[in-house]
C-alpha positions as CSV (number, residue, x, y, z in Angstrom):
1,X,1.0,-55.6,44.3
2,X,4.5,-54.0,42.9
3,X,3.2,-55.7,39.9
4,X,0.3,-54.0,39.3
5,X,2.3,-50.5,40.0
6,X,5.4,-50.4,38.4
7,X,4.9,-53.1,35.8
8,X,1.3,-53.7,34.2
9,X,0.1,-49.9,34.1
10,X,3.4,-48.7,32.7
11,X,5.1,-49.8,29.7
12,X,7.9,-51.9,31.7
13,X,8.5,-55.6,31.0
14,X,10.0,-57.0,34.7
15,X,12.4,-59.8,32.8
16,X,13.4,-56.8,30.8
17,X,14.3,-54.4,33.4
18,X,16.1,-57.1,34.4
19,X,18.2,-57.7,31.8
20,X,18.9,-54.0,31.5
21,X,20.0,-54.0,35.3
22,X,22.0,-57.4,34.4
23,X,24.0,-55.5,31.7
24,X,24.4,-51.9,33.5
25,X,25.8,-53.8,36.9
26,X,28.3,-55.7,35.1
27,X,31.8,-55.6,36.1
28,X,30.4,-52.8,39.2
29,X,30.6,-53.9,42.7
30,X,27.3,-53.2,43.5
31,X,24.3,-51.5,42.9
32,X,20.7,-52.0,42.0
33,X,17.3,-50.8,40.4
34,X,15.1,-48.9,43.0
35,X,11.3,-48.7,41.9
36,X,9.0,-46.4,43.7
37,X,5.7,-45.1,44.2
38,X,3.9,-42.8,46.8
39,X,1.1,-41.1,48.2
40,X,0.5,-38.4,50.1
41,X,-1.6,-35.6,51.8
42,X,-1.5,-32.4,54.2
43,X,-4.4,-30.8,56.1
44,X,-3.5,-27.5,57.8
45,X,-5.7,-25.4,59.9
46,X,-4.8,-22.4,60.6
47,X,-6.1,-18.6,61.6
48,X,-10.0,-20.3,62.0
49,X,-9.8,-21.7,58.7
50,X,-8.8,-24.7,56.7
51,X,-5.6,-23.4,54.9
52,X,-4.2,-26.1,52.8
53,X,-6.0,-29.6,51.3
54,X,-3.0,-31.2,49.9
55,X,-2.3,-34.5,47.8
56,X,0.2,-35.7,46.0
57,X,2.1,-38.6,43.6
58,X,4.8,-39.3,43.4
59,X,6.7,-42.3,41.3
60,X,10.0,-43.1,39.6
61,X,13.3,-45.0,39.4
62,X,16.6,-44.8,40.4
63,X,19.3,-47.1,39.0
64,X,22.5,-46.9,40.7
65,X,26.4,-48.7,39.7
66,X,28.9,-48.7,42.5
67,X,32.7,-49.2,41.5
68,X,35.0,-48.8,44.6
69,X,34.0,-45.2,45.6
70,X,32.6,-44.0,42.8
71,X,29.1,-44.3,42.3
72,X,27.2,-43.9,39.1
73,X,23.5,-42.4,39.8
74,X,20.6,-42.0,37.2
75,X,16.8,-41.5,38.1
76,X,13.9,-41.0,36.2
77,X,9.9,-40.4,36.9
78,X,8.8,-41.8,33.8
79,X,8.5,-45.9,34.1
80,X,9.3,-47.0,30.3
81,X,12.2,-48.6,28.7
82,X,13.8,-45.8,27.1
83,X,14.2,-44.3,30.1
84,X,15.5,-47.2,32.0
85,X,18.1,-47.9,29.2
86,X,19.1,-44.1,29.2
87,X,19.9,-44.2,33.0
88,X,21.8,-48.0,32.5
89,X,23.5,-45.7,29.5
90,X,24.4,-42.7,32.2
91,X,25.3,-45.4,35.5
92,X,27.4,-47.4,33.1
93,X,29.9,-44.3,32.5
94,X,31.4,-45.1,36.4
95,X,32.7,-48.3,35.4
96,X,35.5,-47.0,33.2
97,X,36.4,-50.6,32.2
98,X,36.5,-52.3,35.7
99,X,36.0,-55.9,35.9
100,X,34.6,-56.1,39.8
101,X,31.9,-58.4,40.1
102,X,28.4,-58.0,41.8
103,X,28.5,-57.9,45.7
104,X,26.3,-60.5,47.0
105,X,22.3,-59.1,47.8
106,X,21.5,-58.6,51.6
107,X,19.8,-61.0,53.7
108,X,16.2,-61.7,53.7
109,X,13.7,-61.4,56.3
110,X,10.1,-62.4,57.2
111,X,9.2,-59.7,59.7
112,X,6.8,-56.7,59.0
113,X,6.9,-53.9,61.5
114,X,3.7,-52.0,60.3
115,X,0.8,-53.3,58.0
116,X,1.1,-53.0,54.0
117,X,-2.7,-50.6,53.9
118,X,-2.2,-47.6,52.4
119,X,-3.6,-45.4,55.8
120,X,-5.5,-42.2,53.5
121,X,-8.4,-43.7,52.3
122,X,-9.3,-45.1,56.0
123,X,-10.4,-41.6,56.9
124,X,-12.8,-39.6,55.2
125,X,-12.1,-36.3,53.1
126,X,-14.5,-34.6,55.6
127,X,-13.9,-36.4,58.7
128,X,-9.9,-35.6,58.6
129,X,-10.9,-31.7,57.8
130,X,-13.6,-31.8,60.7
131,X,-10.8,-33.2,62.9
132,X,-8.5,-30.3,62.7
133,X,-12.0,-28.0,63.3
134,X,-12.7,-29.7,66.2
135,X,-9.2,-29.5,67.4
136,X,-9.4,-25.4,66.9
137,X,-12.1,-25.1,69.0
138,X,-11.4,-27.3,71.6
139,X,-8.2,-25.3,71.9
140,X,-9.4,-21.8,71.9
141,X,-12.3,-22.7,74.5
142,X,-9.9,-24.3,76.7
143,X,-8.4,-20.7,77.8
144,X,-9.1,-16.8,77.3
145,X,-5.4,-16.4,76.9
146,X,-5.5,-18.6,73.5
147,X,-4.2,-16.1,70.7
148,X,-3.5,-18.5,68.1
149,X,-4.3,-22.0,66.8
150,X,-2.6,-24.2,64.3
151,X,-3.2,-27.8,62.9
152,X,-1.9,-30.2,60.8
153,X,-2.7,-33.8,59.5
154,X,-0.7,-35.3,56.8
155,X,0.1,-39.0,55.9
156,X,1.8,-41.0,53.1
157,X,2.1,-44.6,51.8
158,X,5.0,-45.7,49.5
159,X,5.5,-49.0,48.2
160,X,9.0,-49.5,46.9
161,X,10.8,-52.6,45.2
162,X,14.5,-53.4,44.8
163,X,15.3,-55.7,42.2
164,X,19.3,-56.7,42.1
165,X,21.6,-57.9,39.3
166,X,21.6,-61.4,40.7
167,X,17.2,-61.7,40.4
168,X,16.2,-60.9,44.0
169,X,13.9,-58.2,45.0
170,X,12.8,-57.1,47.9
171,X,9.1,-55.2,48.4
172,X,8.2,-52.9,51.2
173,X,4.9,-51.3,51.6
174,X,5.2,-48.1,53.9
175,X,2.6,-46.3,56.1
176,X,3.5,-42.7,57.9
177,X,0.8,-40.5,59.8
178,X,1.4,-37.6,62.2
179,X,-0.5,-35.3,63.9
180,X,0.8,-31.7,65.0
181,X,-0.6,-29.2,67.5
182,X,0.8,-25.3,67.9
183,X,-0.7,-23.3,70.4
184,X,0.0,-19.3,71.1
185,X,-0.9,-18.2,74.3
186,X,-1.4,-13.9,75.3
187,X,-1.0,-11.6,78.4
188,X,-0.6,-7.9,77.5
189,X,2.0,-7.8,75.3
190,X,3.4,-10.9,75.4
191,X,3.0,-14.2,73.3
192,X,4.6,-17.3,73.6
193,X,3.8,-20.8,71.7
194,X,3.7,-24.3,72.8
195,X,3.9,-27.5,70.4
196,X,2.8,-31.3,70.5
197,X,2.5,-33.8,68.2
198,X,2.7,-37.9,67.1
199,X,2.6,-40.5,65.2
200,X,4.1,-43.7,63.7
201,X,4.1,-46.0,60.7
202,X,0.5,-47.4,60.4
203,X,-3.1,-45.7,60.2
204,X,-4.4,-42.4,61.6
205,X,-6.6,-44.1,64.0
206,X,-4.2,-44.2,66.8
207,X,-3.9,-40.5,66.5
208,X,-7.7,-39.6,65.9
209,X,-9.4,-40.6,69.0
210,X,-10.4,-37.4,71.2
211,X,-8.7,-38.5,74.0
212,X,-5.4,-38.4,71.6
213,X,-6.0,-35.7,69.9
214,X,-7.6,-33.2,73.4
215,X,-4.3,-35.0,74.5
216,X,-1.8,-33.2,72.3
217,X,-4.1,-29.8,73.0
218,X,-3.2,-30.0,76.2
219,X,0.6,-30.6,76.3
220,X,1.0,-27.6,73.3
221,X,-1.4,-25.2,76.1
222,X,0.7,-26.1,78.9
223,X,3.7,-25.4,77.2
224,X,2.4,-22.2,76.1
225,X,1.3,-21.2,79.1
226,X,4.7,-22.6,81.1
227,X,6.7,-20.0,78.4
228,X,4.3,-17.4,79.1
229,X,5.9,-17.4,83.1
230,X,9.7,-17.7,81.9
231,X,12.0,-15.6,83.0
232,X,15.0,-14.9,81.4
233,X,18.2,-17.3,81.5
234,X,21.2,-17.5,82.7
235,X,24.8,-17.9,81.1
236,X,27.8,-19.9,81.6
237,X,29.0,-23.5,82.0
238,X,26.6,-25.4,84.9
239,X,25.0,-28.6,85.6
240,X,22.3,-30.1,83.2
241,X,19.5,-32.4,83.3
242,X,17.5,-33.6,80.3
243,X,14.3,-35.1,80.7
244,X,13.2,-38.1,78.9
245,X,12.2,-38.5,75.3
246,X,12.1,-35.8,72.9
247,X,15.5,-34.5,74.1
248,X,17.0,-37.6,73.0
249,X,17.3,-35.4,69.6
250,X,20.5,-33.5,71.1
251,X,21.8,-36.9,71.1
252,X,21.0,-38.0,67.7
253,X,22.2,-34.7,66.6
254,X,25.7,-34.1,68.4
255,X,27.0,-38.0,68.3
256,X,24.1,-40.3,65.7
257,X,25.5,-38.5,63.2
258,X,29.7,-38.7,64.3
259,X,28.7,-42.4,64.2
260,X,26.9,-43.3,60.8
261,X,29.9,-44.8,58.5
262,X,31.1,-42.2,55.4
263,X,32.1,-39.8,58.2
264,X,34.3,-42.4,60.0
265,X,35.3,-43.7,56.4
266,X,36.6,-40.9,55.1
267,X,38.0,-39.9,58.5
268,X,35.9,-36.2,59.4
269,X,34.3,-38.0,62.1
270,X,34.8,-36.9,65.9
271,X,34.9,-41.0,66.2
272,X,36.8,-42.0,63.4
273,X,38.9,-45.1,64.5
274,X,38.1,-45.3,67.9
275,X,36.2,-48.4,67.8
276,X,37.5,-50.1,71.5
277,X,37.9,-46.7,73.0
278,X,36.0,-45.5,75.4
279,X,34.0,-42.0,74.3
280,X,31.7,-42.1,77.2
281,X,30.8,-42.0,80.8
282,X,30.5,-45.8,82.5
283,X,26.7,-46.1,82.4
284,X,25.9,-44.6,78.9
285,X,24.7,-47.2,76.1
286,X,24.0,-45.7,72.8
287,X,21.5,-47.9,70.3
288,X,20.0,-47.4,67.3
289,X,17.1,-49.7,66.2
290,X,15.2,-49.6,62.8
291,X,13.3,-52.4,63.7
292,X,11.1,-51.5,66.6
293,X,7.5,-52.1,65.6
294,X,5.3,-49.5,64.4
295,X,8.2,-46.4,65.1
296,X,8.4,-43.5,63.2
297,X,11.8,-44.2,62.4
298,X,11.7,-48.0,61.6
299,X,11.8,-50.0,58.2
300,X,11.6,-53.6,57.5
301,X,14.0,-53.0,54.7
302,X,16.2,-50.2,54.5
303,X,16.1,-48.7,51.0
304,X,19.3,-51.0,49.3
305,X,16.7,-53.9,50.7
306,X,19.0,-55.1,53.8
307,X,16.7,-56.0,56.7
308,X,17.4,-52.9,59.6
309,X,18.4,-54.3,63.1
310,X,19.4,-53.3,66.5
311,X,22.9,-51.8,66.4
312,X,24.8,-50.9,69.5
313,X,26.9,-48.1,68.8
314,X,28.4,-47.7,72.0
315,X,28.4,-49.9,75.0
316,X,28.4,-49.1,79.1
317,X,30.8,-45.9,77.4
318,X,32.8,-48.0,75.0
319,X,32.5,-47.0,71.0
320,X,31.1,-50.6,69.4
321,X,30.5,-49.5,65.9
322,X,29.0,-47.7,63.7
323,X,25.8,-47.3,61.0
324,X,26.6,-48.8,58.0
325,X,25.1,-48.8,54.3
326,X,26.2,-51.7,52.0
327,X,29.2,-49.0,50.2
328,X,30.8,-48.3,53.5
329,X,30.4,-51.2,55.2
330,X,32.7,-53.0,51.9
331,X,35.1,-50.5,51.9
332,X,35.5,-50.5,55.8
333,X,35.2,-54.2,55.8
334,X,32.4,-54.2,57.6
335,X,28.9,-55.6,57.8
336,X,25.8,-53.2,56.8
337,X,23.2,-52.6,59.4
338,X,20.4,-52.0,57.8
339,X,21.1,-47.9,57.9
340,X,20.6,-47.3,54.1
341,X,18.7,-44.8,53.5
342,X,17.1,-42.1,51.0
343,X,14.8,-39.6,50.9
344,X,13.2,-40.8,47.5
345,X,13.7,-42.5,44.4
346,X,15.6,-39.4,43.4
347,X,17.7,-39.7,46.0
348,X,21.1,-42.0,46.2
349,X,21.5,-44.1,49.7
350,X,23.6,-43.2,52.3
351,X,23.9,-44.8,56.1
352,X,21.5,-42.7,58.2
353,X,20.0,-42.7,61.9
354,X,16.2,-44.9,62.3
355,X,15.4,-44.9,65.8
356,X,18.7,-43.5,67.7
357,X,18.3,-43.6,71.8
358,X,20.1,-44.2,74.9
359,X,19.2,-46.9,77.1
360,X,17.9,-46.3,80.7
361,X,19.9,-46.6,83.8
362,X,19.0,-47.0,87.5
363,X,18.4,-43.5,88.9
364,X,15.2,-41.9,90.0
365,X,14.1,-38.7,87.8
366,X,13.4,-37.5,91.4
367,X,16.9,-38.3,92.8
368,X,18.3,-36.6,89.8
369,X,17.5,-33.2,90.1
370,X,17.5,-33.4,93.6
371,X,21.3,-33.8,93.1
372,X,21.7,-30.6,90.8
373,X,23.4,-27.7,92.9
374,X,22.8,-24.8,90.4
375,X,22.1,-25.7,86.6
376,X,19.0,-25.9,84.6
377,X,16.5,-28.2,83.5
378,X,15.6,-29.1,79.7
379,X,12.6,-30.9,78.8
380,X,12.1,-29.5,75.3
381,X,14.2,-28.9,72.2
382,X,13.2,-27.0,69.2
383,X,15.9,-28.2,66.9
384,X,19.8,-27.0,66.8
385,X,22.9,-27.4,64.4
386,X,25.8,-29.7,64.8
387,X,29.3,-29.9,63.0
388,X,30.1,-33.5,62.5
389,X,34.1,-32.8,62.3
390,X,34.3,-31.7,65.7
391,X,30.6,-32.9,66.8
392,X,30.1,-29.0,68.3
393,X,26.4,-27.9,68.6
394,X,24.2,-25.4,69.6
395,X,20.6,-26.1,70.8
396,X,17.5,-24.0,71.8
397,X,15.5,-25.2,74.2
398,X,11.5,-24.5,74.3
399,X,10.7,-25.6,77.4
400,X,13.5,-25.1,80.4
401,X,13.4,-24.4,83.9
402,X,16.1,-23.2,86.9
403,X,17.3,-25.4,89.3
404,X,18.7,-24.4,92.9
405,X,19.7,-26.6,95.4
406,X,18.0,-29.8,94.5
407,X,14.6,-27.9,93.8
408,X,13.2,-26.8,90.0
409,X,12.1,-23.0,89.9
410,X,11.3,-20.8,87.3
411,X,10.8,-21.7,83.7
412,X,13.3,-20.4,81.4
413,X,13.5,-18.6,78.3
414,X,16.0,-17.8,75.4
415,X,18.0,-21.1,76.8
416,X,20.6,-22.3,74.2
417,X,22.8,-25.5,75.2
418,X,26.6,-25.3,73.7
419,X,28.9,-28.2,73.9
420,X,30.2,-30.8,71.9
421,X,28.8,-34.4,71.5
422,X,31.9,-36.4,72.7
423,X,32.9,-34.1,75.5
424,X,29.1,-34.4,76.6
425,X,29.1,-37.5,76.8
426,X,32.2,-38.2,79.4
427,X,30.3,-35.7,81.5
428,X,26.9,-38.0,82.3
429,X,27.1,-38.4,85.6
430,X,23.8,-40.0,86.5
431,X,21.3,-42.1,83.9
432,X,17.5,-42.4,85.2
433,X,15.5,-45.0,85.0
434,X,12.9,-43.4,82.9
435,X,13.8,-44.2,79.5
436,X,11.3,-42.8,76.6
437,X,11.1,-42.6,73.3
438,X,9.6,-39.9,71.4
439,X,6.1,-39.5,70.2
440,X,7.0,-39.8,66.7
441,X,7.7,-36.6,64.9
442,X,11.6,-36.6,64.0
443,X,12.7,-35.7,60.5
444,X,16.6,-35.8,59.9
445,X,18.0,-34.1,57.2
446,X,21.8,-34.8,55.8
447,X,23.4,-34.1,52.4
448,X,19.6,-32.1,51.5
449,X,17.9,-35.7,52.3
450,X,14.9,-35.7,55.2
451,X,14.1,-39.2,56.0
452,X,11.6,-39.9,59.4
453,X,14.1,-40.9,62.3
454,X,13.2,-41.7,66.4
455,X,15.0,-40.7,69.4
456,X,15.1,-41.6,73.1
457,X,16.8,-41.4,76.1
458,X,16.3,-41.2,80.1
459,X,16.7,-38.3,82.0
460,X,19.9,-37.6,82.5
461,X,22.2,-35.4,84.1
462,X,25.7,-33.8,82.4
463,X,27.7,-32.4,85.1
464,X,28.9,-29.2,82.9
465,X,27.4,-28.1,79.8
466,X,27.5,-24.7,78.7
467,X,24.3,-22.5,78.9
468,X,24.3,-19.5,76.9
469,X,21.0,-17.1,77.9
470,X,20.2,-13.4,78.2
471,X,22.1,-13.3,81.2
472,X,23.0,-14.2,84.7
């Protein structure tokens, strides 16, 4: 199929790209020709009204030469010779007359986590914008205090090829769907919103049905109208509990990224050399798996073509090792993992998070916050910001509630959790038995590259975490 794409509708001869990859890669350490071409579309519904009708396609090249450190990056969208010999031309410049020769291509594999059908032509122009109708209405009939209803649909297929110096290529064909609900909710004067949404690499039938769909309606409405009760929060350093799933974000944010390898390389990592150490509480087991069937966050291939795997980062509270692309994982004298990744073909790789989560433990949900003497409890996030050097972060919560004396109360608003990622994680005290992943709607971005991720984790409790809020 990669044939018929990047080769016979274009003016591209395959044995002659590869001869121009040949010559550009030699004497590099590594590197390799990246092909590329995607799909895709956006329906938002919004104020009563279909707003946007998008599509979009995208294709292109990138050609990269890697020499030590240095790395030599050239990509173009138009597939023709020229422009493949101008970027071998531009890559070549890195090499500054090194004689290394061509690191060895990865591993192949044999497994396919989600089907090669391109998932927007399964759905009709008019049944995808009748959808996100339906979805309005059901919403706004389902209470008077509905304000505000907003929609969204949007899918993309890419199939990419990486073709190496030595004459292997790898193909990967990749689905993406996701559904998004955002409801606003009124009393008086006051508004608050809730959100739901999901998806996964395949097609949009999964996420179609009306029981999935009135599904997501419901969460966003009951979010909404939990906000629209929440008092405001306290302040100051207490116990915390995190429910299962979606909060597993806070972890991908304050320690996924303190483990993926050209922070620990270049030593502005918060676990730079600590490989052995322990960096957690007894009980915590950090994972991160790009090869889970069907996730959000999983590839067959990451995007330099090595197959993605189950990687333990740390272990029962013991740093294991980190995410590696093929660049680090040489100059670290390591193995890759499988966590190259990039945003596009205009993009170089660089070792990123797929599905990051912490394993469950042995403790009831129930037993959990039962145990909490005065803290809070967080069951959604809406996103926060992390420093990788010292893994500080700041997150707001959307969805919070009090806790007193083993029993939840009020729901909270305005919560923001301040810590920092290793700290945080000495402090897990209990790990329940609940583990979840998310329902598929994680986008990471690092160095101006979003890529789709996962998260997951159990609920679990942090003995002290500091709660910053309107006040005590």
């Amino acid at each position: 199929m990669t044939d018929s794409l990047f080769f016979s509708r274009t003016d591209l001869d395959r044995s002659q790209s590869e001869k121009i990859l040949g010559d550009a890669l030699a004497g590099a350490d590594d590197g390799e020709l990246y092909f590329e071409y995607a799909q895709s579309e956006a329906f938002v519904f919004d104020d009563n009204r279909l707003k946007t009708a998008s599509f979009n396609v995208d294709q292109g090249f990138g050609l990269r030469a890697v020499v030590g450190e240095a790395t030599g990056y050239a990509h173009a969208s138009e597939l023709s010779p020229d422009a493949l010999k101008r970027a071998a031309a531009a890559v070549q410049a890195v090499k500054s007359g090194a004689g290394g020769v061509v690191a060895d291509g990865p591993a192949r594999t044999n497994t396919r986590l989600y089907p090669d059908e391109n998932p927007l032509g399964a759905m009709a122009f008019e049944a995808k914008t009748k959808l996100l109708a339906d979805i309005n209405e059901y919403a706004r009939a389902k209470d008077p205090r509905v304000r505000q209803v907003a929609c969204s649909l949007s899918g993309e297929w890419s199939a990419v090829e990486i073709m190496r110096a030595d004459g292997e290529t790898v193909r990967d064909f990749r689905p993406l769907v996701r559904l998004n609900v955002t409801v606003t909710a009124g009393e008086g004067d006051r508004q608050e919103s809730g959100s739901s949404g999901a998806g996964g690499r395949g097609a949009y039938a999964a996420y179609v049905t009306p029981d999935a769909w009135r599904g997501q309606v419901d969460e966003a409405l009951r979010q909404a109208l939990v906000n629209l009760e929440a008092e405001a929060a306290p302040a100051g350093e207490m116990e915390v509990v995190l429910g299962a799933g979606w909060t597993g974000v806070l972890l991908h944010e304050a320690v996924g990224h303190g483990l993926e390898g050209d922070f620990n390389r270049k030593q502005t990592s918060a676990f730079a050399g600590r490989i052995g150490e322990r960096v957690a509480a007894p009980g915590v087991t950090v994972v991160d798996d790009g090869a889970i069937e069907g996730r959000r966050g999983s590839l067959t291939v990451d995007d330099e073509g090595t197959p993605t795997s189950r990687t333990v980062l740390i272990e029962d509270g013991v740093l294991k090792g980190y995410l590696q692309d093929r660049l680090n994982a040489r100059l670290m004298g390591m193995a890759p993992t499988g966590n190259g990744r990039r945003e596009s073909f205009a993009h170089q790789p660089m070792p990123r998070m797929t599905n990051t989560f912490m394993l469950g433990g042995d403790r009831d949900p129930e037993e959990i916050i039962a145990s909490v003497k005065d803290g809070i409890y967080a069951v959604n996030f809406s996103g926060g910001q992390v420093d990788i050097t010292s893994g500080k972060f700041v997150f707001n919560c959307t969805e919070a509630y009090r806790v007193r004396n083993g029993k939840l109360g009020a729901p909270l608003k305005n919560v923001a959790l301040i810590g920092d990622g290793p700290t945080v994680l000495t402090r897990v005290s209990m790990v329940g038995n609940d583990f979840a992943l998310d329902p598929g709607i994680g986008v990471c971005g690092k160095a101006g590259q979003g890529v789709p991720v996962g998260v997951g984790q159990p609920t679990i409790k942090i003995d002290r975490l500091t709660v910053g809020g309107a006040g005590a």
